[in-house]
PyMOL Python script that loads the backbone (N, CA, C, O; Angstrom):
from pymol import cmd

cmd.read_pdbstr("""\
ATOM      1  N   UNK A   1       0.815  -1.186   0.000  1.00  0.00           N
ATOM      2  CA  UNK A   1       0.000   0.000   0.000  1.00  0.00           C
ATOM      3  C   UNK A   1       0.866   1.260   0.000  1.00  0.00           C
ATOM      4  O   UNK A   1       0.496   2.077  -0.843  1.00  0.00           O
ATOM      5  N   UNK A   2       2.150   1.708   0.883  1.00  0.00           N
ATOM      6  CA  UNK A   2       2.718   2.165   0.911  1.00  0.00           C
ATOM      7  C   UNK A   2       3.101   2.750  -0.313  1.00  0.00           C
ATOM      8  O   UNK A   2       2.907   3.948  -0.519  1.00  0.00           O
ATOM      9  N   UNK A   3       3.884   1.649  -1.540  1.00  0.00           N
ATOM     10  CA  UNK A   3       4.191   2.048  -2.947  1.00  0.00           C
ATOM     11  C   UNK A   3       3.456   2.651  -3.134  1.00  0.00           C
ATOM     12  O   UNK A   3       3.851   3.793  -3.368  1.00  0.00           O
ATOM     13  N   UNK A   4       1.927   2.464  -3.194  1.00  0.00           N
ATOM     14  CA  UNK A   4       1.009   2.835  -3.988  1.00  0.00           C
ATOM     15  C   UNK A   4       0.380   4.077  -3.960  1.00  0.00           C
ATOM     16  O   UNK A   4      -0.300   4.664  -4.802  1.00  0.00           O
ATOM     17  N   UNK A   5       0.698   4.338  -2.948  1.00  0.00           N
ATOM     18  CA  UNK A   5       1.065   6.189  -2.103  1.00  0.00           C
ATOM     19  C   UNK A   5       1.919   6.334  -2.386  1.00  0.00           C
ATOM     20  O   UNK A   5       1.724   6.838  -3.492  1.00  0.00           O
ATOM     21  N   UNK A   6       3.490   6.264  -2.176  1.00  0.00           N
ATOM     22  CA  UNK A   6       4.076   6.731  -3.247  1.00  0.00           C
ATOM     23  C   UNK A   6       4.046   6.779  -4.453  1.00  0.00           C
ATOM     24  O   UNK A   6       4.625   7.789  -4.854  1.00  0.00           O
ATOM     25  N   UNK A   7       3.757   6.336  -5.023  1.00  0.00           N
ATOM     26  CA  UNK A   7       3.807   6.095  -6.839  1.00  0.00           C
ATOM     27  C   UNK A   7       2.899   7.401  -7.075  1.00  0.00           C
ATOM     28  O   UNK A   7       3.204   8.363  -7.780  1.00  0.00           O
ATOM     29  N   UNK A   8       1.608   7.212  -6.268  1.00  0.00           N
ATOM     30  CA  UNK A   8       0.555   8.180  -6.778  1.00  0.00           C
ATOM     31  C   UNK A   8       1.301   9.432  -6.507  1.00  0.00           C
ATOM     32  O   UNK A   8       1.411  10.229  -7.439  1.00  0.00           O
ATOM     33  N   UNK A   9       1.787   9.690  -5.450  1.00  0.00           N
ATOM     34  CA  UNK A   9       1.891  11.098  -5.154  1.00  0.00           C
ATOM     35  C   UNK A   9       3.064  11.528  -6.328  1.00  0.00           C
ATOM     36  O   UNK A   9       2.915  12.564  -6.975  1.00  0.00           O
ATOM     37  N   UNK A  10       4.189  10.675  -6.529  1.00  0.00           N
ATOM     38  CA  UNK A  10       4.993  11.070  -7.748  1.00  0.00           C
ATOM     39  C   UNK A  10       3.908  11.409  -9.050  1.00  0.00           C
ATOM     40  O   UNK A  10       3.904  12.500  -9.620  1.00  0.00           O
ATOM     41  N   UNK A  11       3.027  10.315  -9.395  1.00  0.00           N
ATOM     42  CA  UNK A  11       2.532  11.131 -10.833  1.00  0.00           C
ATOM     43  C   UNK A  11       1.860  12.500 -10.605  1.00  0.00           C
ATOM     44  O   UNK A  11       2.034  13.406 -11.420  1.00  0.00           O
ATOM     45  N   UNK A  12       1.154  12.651  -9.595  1.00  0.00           N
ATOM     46  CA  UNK A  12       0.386  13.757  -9.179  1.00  0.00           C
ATOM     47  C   UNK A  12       1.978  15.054  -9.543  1.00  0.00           C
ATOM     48  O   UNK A  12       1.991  16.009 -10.321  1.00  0.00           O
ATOM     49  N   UNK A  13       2.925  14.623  -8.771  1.00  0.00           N
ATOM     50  CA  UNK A  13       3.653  16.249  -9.150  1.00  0.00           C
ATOM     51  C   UNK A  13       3.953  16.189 -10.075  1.00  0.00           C
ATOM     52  O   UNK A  13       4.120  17.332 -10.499  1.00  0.00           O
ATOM     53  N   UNK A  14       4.267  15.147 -11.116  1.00  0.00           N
ATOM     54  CA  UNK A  14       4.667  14.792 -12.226  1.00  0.00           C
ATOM     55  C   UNK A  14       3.480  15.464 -13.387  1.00  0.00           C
ATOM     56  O   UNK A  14       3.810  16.178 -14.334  1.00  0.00           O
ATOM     57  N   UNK A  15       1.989  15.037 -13.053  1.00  0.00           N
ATOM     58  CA  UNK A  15       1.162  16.253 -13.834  1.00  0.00           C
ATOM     59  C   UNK A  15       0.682  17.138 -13.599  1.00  0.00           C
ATOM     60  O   UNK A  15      -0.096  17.747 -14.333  1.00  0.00           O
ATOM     61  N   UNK A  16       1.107  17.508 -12.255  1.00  0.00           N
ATOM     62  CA  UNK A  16       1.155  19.538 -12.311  1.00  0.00           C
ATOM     63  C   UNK A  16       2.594  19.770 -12.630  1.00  0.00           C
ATOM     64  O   UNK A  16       2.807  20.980 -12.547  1.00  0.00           O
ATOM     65  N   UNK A  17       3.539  19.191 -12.922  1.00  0.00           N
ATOM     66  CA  UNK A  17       4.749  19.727 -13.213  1.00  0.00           C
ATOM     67  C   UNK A  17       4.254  20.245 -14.422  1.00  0.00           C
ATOM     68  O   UNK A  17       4.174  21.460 -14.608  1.00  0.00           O
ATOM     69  N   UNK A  18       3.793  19.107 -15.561  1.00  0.00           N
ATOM     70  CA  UNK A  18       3.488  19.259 -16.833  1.00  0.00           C
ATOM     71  C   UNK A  18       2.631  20.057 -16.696  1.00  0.00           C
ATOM     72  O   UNK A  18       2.994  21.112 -17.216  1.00  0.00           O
ATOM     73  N   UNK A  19       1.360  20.153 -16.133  1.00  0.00           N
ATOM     74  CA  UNK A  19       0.724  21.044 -16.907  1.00  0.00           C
ATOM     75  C   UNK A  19       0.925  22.811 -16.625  1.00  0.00           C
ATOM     76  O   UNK A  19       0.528  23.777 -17.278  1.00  0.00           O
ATOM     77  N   UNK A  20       1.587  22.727 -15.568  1.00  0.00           N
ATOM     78  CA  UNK A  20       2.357  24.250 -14.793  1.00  0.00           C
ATOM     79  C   UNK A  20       3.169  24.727 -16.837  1.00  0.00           C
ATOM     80  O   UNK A  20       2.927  25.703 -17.546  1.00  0.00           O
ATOM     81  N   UNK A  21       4.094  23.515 -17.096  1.00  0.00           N
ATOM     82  CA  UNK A  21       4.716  23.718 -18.030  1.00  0.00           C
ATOM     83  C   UNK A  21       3.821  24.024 -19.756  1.00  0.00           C
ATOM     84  O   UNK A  21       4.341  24.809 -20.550  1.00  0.00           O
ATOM     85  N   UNK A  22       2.651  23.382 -20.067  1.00  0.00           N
ATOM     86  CA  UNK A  22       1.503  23.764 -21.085  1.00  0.00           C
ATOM     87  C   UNK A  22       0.776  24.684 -20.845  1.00  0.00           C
ATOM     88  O   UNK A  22      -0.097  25.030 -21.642  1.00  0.00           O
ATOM     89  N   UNK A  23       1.041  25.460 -19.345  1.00  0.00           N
ATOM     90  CA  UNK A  23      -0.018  26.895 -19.259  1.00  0.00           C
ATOM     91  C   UNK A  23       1.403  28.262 -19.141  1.00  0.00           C
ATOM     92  O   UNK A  23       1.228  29.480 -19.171  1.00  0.00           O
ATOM     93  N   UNK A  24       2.465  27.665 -19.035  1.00  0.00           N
ATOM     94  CA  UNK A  24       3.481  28.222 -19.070  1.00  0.00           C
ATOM     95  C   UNK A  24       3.848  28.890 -20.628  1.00  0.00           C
ATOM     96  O   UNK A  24       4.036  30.091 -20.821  1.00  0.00           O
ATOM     97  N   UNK A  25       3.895  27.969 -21.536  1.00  0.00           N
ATOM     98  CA  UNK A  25       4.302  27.963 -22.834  1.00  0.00           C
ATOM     99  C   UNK A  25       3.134  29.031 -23.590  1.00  0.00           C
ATOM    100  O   UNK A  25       3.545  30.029 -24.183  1.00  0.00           O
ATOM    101  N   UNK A  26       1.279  28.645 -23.490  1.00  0.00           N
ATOM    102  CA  UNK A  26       0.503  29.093 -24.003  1.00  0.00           C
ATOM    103  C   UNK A  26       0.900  30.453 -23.849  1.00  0.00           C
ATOM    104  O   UNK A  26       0.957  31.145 -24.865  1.00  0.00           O
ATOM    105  N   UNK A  27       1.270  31.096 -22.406  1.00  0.00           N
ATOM    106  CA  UNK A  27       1.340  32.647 -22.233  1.00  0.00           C
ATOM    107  C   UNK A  27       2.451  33.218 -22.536  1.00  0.00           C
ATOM    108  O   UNK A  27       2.856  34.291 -22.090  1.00  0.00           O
ATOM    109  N   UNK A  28       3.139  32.304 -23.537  1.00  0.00           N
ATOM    110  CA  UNK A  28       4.758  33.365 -24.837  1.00  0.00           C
ATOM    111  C   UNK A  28       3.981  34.170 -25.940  1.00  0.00           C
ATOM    112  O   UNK A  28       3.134  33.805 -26.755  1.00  0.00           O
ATOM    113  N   UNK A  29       4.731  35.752 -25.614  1.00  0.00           N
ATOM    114  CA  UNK A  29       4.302  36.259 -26.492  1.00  0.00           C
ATOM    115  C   UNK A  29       4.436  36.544 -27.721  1.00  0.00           C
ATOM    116  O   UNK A  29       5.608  36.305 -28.015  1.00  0.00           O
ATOM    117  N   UNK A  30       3.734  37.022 -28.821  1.00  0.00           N
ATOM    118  CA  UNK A  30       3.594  36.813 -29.800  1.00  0.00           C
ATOM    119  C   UNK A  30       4.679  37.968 -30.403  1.00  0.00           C
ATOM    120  O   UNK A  30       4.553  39.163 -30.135  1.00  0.00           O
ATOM    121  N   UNK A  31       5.864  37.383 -31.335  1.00  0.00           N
ATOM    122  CA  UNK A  31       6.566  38.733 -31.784  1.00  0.00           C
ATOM    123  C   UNK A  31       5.785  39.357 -33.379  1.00  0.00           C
ATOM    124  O   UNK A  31       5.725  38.695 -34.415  1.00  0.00           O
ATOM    125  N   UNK A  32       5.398  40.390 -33.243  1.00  0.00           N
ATOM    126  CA  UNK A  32       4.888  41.129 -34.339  1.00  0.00           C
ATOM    127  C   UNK A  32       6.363  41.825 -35.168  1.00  0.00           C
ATOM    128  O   UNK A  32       7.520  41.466 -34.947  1.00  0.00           O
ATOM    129  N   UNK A  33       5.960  42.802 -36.064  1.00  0.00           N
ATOM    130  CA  UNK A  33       6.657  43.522 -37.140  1.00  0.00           C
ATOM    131  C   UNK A  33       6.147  45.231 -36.891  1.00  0.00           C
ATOM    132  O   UNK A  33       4.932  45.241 -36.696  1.00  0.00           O
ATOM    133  N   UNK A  34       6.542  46.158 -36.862  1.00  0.00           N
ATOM    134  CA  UNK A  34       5.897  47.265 -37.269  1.00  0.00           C
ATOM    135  C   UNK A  34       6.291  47.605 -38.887  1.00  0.00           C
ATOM    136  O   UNK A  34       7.335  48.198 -39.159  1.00  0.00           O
ATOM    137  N   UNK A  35       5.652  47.306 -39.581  1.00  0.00           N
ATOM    138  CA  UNK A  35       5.933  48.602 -40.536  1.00  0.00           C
ATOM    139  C   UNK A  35       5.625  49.535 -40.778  1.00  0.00           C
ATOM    140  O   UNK A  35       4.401  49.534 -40.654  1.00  0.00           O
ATOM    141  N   UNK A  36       6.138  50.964 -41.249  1.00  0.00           N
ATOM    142  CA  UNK A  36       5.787  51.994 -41.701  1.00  0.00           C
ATOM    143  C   UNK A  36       5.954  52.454 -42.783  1.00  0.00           C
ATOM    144  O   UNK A  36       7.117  52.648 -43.137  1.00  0.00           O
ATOM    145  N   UNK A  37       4.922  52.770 -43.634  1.00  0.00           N
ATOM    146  CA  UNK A  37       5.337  53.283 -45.336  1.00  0.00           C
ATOM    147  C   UNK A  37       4.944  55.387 -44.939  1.00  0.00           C
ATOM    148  O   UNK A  37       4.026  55.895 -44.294  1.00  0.00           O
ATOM    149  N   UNK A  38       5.819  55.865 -45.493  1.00  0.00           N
ATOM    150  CA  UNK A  38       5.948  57.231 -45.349  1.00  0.00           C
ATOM    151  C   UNK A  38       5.560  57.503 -46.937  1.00  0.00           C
ATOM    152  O   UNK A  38       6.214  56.968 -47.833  1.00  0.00           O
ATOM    153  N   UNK A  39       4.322  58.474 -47.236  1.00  0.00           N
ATOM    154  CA  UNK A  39       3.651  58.576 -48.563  1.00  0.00           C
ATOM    155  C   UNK A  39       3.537  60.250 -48.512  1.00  0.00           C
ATOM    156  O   UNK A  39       3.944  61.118 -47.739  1.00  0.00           O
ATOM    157  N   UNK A  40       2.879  60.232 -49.566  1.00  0.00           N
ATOM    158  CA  UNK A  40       2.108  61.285 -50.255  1.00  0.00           C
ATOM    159  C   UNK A  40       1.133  60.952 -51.409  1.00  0.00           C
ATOM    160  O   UNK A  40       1.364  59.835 -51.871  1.00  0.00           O
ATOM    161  N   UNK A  41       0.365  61.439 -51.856  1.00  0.00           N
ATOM    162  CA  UNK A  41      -0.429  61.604 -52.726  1.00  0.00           C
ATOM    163  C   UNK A  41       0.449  62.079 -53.825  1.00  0.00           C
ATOM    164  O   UNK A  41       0.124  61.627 -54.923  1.00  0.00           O
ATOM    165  N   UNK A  42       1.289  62.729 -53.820  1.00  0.00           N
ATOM    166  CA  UNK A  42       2.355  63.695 -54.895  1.00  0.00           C
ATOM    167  C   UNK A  42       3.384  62.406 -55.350  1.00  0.00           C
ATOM    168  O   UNK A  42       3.879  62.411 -56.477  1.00  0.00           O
ATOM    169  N   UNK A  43       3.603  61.552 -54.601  1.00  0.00           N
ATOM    170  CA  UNK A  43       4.765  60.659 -54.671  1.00  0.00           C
ATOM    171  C   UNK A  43       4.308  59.327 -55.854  1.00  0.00           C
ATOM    172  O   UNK A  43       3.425  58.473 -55.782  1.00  0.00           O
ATOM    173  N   UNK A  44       4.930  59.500 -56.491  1.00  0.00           N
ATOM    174  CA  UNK A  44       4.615  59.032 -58.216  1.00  0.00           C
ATOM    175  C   UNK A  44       5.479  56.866 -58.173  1.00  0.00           C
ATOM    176  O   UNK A  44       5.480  56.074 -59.115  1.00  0.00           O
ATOM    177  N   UNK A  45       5.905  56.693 -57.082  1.00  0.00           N
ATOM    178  CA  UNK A  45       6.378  55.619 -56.466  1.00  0.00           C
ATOM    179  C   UNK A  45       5.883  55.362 -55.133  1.00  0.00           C
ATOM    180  O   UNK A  45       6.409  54.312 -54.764  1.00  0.00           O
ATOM    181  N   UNK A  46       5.346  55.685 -54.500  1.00  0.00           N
ATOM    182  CA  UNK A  46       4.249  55.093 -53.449  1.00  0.00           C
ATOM    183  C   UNK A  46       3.508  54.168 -53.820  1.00  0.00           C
ATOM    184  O   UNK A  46       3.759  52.979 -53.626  1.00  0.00           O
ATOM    185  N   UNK A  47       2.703  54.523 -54.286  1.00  0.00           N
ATOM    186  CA  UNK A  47       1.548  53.423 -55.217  1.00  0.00           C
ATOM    187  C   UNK A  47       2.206  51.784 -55.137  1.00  0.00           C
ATOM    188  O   UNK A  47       1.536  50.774 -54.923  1.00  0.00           O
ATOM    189  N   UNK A  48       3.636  51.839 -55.363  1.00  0.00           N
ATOM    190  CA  UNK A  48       3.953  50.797 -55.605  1.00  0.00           C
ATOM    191  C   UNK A  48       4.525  50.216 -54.198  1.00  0.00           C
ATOM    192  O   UNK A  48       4.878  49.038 -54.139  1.00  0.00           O
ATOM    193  N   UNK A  49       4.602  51.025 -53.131  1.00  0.00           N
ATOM    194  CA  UNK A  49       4.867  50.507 -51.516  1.00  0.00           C
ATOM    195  C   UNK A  49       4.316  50.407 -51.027  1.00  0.00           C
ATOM    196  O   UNK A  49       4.424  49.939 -49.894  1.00  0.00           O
ATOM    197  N   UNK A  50       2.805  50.999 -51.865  1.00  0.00           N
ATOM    198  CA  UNK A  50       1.350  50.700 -51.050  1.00  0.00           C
ATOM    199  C   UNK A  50       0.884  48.986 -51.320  1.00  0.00           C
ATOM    200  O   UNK A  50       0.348  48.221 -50.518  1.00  0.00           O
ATOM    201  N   UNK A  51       1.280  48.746 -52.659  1.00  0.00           N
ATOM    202  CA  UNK A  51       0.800  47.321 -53.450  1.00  0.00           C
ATOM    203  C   UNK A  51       1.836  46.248 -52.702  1.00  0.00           C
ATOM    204  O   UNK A  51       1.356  45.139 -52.465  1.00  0.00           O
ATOM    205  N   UNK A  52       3.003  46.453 -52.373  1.00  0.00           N
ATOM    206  CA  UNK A  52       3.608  45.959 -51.801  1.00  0.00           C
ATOM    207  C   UNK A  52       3.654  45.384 -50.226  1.00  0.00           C
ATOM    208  O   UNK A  52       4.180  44.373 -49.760  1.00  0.00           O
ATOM    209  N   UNK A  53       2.834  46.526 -49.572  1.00  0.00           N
ATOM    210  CA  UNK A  53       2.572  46.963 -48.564  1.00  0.00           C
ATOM    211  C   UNK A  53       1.306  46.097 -48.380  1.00  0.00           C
ATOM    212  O   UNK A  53       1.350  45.315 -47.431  1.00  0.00           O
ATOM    213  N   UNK A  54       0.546  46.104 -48.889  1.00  0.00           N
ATOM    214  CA  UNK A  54      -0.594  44.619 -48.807  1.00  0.00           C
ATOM    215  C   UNK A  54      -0.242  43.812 -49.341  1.00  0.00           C
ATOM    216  O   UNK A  54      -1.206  43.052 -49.252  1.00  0.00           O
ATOM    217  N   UNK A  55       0.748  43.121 -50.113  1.00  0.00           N
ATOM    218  CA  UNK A  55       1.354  42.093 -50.324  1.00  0.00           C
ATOM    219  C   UNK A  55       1.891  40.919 -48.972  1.00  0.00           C
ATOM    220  O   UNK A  55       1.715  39.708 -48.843  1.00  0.00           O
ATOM    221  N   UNK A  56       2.480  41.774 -48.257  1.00  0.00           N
ATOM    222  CA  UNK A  56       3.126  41.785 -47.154  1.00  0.00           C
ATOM    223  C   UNK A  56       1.852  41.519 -46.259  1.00  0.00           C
ATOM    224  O   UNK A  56       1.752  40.371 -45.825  1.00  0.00           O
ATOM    225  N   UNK A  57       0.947  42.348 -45.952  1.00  0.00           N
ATOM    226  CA  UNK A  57      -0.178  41.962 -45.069  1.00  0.00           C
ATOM    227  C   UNK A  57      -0.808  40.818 -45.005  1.00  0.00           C
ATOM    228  O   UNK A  57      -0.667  39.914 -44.180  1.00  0.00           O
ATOM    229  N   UNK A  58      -1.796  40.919 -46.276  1.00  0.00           N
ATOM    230  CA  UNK A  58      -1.799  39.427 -46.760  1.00  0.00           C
ATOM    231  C   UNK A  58      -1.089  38.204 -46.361  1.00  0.00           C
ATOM    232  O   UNK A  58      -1.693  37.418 -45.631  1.00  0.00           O
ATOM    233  N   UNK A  59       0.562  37.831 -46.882  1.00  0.00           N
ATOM    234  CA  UNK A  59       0.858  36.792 -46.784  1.00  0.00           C
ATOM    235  C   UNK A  59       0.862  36.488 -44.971  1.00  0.00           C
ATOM    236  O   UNK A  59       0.913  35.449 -44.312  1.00  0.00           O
ATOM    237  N   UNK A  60       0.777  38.041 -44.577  1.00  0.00           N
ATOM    238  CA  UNK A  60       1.695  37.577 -42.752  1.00  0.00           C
ATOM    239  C   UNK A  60       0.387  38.282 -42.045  1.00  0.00           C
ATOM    240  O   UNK A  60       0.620  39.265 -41.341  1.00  0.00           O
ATOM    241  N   UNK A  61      -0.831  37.889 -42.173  1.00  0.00           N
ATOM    242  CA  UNK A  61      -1.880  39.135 -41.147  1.00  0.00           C
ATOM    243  C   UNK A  61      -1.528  39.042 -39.761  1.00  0.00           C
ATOM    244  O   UNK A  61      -1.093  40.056 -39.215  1.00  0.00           O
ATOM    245  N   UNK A  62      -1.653  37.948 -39.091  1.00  0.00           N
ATOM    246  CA  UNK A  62      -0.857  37.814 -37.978  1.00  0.00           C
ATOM    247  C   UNK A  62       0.584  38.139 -37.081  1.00  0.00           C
ATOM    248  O   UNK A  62       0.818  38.337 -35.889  1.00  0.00           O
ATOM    249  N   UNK A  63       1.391  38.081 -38.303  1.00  0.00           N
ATOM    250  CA  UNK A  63       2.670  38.557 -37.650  1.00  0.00           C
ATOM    251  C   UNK A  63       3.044  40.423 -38.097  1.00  0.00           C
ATOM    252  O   UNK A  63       4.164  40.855 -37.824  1.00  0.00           O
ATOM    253  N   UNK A  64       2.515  40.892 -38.437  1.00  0.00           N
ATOM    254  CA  UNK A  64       2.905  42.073 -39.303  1.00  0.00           C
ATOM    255  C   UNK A  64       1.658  43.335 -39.099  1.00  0.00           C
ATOM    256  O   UNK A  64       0.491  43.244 -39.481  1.00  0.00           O
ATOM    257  N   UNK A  65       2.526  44.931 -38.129  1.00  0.00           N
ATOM    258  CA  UNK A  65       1.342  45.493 -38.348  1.00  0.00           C
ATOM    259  C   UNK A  65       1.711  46.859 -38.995  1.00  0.00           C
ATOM    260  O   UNK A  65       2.836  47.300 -38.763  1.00  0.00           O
ATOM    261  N   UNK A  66       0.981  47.467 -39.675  1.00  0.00           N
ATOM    262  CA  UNK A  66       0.993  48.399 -40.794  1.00  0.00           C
ATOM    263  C   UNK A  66       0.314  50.034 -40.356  1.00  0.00           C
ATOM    264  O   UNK A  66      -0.663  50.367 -39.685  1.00  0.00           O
ATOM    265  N   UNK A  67       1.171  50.661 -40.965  1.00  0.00           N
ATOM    266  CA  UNK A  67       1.527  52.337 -40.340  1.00  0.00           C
ATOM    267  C   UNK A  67       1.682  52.988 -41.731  1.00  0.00           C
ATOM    268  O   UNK A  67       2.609  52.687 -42.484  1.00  0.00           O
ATOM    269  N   UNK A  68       0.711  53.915 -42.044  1.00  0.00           N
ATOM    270  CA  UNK A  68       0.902  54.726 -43.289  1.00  0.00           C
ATOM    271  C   UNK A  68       0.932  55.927 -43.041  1.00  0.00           C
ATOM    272  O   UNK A  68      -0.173  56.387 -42.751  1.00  0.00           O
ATOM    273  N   UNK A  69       2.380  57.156 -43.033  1.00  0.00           N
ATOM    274  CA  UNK A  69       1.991  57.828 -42.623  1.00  0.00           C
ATOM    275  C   UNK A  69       2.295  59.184 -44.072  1.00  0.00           C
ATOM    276  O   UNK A  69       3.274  59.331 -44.805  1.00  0.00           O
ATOM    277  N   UNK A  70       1.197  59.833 -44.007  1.00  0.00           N
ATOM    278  CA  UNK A  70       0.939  60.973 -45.124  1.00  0.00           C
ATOM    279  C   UNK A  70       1.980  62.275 -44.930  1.00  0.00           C
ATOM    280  O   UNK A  70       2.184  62.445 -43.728  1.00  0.00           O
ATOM    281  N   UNK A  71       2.507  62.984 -45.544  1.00  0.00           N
ATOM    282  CA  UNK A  71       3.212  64.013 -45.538  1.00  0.00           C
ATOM    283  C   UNK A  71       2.849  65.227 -46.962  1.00  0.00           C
ATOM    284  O   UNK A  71       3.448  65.123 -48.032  1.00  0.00           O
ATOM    285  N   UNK A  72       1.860  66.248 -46.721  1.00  0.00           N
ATOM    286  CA  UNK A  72       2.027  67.036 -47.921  1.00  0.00           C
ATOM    287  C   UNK A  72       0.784  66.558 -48.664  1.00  0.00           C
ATOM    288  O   UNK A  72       1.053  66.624 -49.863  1.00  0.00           O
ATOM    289  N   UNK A  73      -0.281  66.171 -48.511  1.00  0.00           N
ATOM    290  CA  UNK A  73      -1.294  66.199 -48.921  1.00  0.00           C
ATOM    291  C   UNK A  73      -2.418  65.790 -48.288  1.00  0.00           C
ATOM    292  O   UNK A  73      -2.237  65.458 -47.117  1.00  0.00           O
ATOM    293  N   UNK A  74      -3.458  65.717 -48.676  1.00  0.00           N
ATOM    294  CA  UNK A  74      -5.229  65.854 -48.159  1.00  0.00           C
ATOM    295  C   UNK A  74      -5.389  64.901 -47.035  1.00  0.00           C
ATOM    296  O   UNK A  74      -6.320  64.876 -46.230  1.00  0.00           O
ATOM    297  N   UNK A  75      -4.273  64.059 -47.094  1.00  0.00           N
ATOM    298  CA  UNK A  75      -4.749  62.797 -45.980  1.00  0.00           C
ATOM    299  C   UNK A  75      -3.566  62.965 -44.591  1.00  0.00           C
ATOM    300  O   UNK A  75      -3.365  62.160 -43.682  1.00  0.00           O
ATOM    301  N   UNK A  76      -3.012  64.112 -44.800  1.00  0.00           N
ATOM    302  CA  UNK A  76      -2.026  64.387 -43.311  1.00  0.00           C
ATOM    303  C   UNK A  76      -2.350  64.248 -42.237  1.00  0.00           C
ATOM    304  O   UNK A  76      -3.486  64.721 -42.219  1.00  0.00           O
ATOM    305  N   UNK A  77      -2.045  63.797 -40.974  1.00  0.00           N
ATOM    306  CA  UNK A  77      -2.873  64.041 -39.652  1.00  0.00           C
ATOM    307  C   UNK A  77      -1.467  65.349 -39.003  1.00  0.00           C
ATOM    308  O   UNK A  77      -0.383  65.221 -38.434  1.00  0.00           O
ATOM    309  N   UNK A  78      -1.971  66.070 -39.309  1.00  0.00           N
ATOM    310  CA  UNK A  78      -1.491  67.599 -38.719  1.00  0.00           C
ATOM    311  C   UNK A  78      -0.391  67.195 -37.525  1.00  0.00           C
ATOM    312  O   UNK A  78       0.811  67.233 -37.784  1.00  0.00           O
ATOM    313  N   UNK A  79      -0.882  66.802 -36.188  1.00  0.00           N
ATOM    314  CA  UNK A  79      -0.558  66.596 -35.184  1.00  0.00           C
ATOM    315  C   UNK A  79       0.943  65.445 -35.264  1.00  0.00           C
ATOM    316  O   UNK A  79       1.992  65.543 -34.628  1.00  0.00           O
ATOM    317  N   UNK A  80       0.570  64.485 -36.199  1.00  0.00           N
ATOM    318  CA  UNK A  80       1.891  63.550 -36.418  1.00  0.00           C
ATOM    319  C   UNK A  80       2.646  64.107 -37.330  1.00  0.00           C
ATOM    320  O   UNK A  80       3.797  63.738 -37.096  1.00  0.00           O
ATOM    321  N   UNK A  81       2.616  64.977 -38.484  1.00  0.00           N
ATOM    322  CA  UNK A  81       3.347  65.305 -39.213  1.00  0.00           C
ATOM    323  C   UNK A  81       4.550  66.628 -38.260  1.00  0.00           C
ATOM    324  O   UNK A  81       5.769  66.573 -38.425  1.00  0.00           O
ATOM    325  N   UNK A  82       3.965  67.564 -37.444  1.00  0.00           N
ATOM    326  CA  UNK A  82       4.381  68.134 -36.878  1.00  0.00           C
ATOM    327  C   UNK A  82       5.518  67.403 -35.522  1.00  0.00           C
ATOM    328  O   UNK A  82       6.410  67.920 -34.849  1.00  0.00           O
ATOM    329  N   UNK A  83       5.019  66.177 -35.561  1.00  0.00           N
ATOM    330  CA  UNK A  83       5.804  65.954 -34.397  1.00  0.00           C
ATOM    331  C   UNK A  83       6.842  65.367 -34.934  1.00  0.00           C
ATOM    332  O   UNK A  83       7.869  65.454 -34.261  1.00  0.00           O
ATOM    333  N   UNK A  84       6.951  64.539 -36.374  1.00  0.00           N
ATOM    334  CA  UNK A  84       7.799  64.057 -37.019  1.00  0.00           C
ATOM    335  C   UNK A  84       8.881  65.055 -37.432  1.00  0.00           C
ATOM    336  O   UNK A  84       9.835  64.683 -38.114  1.00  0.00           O
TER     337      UNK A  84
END
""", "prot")
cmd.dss("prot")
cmd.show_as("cartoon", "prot")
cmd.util.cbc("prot")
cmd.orient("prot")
């Protein structure tokens, strides 16, 4: 009987060891990307960092997050251009 109390009590720490270790792992965090494309409306090669720029989204939505920021035309946000 004895063994059999021991034995048990070994698997018992043996599966909270493990599962301490599968609630351990779930909470690694996730490494992302920032990108930023710097545009204009005037900029005659944007267009093509924009197409690129969802290229990129697309293949990675999960790992990859996306920042467009305007300089010099209709779509500026005043406040970021100034601080840039």
């Amino acid at each position: 009987m004895r063994k059999f109390s021991a034995l048990l009590k070994g698997v018992t720490i043996a599966s909270a060891f493990v599962a301490m270790s599968f609630s351990t792992y779930a909470q690694q965090p996730v490494k992302r990307v920032l990108l930023e494309q710097f545009t204009g409306a005037w900029c005659g090669w944007c267009t093509d960092g924009s197409v690129i720029l969802q290229n990129i989204l697309e293949k990675n939505p999960e790992n990859v997050i996306a920042a467009v920021h305007h300089n010099g035309d209709g779509m500026v946000v005043t406040e970021l251009d100034n601080a840039l």
